[in-house]
C-alpha positions as CSV (number, residue, x, y, z in Angstrom):
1,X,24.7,3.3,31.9
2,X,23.2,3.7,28.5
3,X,23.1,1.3,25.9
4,X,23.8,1.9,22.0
5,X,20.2,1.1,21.0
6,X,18.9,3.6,23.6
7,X,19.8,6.4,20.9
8,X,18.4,4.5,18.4
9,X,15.1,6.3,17.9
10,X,17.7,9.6,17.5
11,X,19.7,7.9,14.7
12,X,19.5,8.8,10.9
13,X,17.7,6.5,9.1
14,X,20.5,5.6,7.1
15,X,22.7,5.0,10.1
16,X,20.5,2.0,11.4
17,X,20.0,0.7,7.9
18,X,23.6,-0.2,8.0
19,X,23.6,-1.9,11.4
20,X,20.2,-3.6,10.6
21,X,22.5,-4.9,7.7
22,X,25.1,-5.9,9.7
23,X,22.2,-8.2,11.7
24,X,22.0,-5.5,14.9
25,X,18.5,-6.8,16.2
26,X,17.4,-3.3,17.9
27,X,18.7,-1.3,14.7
28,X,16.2,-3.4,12.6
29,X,13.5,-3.2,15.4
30,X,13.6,0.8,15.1
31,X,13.2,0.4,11.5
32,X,10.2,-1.6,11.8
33,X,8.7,0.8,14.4
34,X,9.5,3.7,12.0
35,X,8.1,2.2,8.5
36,X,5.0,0.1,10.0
37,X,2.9,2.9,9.7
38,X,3.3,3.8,6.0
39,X,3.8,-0.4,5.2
40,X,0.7,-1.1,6.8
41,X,-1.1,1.6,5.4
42,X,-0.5,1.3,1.8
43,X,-1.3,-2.7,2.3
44,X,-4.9,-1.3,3.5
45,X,-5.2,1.0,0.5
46,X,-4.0,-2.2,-1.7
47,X,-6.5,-4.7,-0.1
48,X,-9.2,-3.0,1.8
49,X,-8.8,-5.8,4.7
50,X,-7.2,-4.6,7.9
51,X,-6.5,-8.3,8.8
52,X,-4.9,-9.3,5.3
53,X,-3.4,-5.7,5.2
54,X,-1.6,-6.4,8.7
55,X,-0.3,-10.2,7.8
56,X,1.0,-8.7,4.4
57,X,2.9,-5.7,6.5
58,X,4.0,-8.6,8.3
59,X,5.4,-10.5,6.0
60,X,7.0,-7.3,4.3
61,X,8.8,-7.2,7.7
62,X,10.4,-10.6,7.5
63,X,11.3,-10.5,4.1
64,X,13.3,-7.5,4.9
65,X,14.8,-9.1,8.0
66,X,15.7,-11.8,5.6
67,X,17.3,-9.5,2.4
68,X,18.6,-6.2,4.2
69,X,21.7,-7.5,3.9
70,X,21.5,-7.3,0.1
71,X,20.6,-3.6,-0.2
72,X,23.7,-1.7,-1.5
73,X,22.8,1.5,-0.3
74,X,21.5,2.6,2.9
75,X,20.0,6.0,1.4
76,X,17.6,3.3,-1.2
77,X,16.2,1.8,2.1
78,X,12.9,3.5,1.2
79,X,12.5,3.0,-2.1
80,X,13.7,-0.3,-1.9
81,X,11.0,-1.0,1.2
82,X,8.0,0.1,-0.8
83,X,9.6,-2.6,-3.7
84,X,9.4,-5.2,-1.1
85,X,5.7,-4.1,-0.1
86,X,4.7,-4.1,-4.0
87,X,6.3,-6.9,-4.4
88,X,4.8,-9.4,-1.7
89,X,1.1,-7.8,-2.8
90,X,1.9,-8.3,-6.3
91,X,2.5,-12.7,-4.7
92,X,-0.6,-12.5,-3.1
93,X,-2.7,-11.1,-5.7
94,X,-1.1,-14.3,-8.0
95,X,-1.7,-16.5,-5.6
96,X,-5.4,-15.9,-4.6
97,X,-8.2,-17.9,-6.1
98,X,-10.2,-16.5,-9.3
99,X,-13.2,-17.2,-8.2
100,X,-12.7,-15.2,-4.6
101,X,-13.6,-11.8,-6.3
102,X,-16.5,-12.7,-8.0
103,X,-17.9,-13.8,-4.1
104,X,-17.1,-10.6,-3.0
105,X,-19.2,-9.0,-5.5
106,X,-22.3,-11.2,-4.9
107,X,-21.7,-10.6,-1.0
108,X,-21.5,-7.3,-1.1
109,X,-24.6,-7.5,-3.9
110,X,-22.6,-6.5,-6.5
111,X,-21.4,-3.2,-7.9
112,X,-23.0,-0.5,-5.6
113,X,-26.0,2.0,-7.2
114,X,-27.0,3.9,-4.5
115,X,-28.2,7.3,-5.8
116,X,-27.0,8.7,-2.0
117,X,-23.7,7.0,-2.1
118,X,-24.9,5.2,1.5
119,X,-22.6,3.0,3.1
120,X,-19.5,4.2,0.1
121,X,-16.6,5.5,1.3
122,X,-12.7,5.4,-0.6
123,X,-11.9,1.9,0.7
124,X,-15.0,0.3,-1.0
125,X,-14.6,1.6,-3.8
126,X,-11.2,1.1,-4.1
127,X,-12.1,-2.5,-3.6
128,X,-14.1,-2.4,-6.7
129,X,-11.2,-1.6,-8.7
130,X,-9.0,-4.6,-10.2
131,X,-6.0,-5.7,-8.5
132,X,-3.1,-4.1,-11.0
133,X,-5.4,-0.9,-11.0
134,X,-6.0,-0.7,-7.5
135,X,-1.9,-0.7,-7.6
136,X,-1.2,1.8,-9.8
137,X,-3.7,4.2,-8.6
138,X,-2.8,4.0,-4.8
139,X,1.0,3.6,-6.1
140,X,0.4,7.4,-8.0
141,X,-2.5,9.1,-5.7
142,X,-1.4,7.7,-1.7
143,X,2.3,6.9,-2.8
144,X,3.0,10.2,-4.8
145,X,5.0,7.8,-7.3
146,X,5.4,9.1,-10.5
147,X,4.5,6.9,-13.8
148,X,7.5,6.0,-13.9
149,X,8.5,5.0,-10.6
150,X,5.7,2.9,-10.6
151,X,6.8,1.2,-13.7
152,X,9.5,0.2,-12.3
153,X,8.6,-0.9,-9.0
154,X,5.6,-3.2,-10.5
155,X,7.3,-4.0,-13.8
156,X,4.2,-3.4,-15.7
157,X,4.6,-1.2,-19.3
158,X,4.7,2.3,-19.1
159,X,1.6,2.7,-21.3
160,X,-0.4,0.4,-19.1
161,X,0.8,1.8,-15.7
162,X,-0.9,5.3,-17.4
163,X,-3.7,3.3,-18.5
164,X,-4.8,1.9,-15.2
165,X,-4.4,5.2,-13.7
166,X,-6.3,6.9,-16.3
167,X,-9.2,4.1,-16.0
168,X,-9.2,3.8,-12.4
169,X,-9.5,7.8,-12.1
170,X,-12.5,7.7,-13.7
171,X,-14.3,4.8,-12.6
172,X,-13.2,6.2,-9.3
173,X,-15.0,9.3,-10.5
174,X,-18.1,7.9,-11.9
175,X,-18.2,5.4,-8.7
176,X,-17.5,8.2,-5.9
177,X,-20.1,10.8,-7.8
178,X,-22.7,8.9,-5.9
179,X,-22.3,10.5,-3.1
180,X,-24.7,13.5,-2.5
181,X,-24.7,16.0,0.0
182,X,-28.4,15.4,1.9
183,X,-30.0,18.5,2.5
184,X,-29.5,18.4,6.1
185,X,-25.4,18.1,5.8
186,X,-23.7,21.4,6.8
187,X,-20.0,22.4,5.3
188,X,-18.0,24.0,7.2
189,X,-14.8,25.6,5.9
């Protein structure tokens, strides 16, 4: 004999968003199982540390657990996620010492010159980006949020959401045109 939960992974999202509400353990589990891809990868885009990236995703998780019953409608689940994500990033960037970036930087020996763009790839540089620009950027470019939406998720300015994107962009830009294809690269299309 089947159980409910067995059809679980079939269910509309919306449908186990009400049970998970309603404190049904396996409706919540499916959730989790569904949304820890896209959690966990936009807290590696945010902090460039798998480990940190996974305990954040983690605690994204809980604090759902804990206020799922507050969400008024099942069809905001996603939105309303990715607010719970920018939200415990947005604590942990508050919370972390000063002084931690500025050790990064001297471990990693600074801002990277490299002609070749050796050892650069989109995770290190994102790195180099400020915290609230970091954000906006992987909010806009990974997140496909518009200005807007990311305004209101972060509760930053409108003017300053477009301003970190529009910075980031092109120190992304000016950081990323370090890479150089070596003569002995082949493109294939």
């Amino acid at each position: 004999m089947h159980k409910a939960q067995d059809y679980y992974p079939k269910c509309p999202e919306g449908f186990l968003v009400s049970l998970a509400r309603t404190g049904d353990r396996a409706a919540f589990e499916e959730l989790v199982r569904r949304r820890q891809s896209s959690i966990r990868g936009l807290m590696r885009y945010l902090c460039s540390d798998v480990t940190l990236a996974d305990d954040l995703a983690q605690q994204v998780f809980f604090k759902m657990w804990l206020s799922i019953r507050t969400l008024r409608n099942s069809r905001a689940f996603g939105a309303w996620l990715k607010r719970l994500a920018v939200s415990i990033w947005l604590q942990h960037i508050r919370k972390k010492d000063a002084l931690r970036g500025a050790t990064e930087l001297i471990e990693k020996g600074g801002t990277n010159n490299d002609s070749d763009g050796v050892g650069m790839d989109l995770d290190n540089v994102l790195a180099t980006l400020a915290d609230p620009v970091r954000l906006c950027i992987v909010l806009s470019y990974n997140e496909g949020m518009s200005h807007r939406e990311i305004t209101d998720i972060t509760e930053l300015p409108l003017g300053t959401v477009k301003s970190h994107i529009n910075r980031g962009s092109k120190q992304l830009q000016n950081l990323l045109s370090a890479y150089k294809e070596s003569p002995d690269t082949e493109i294939t299309s």
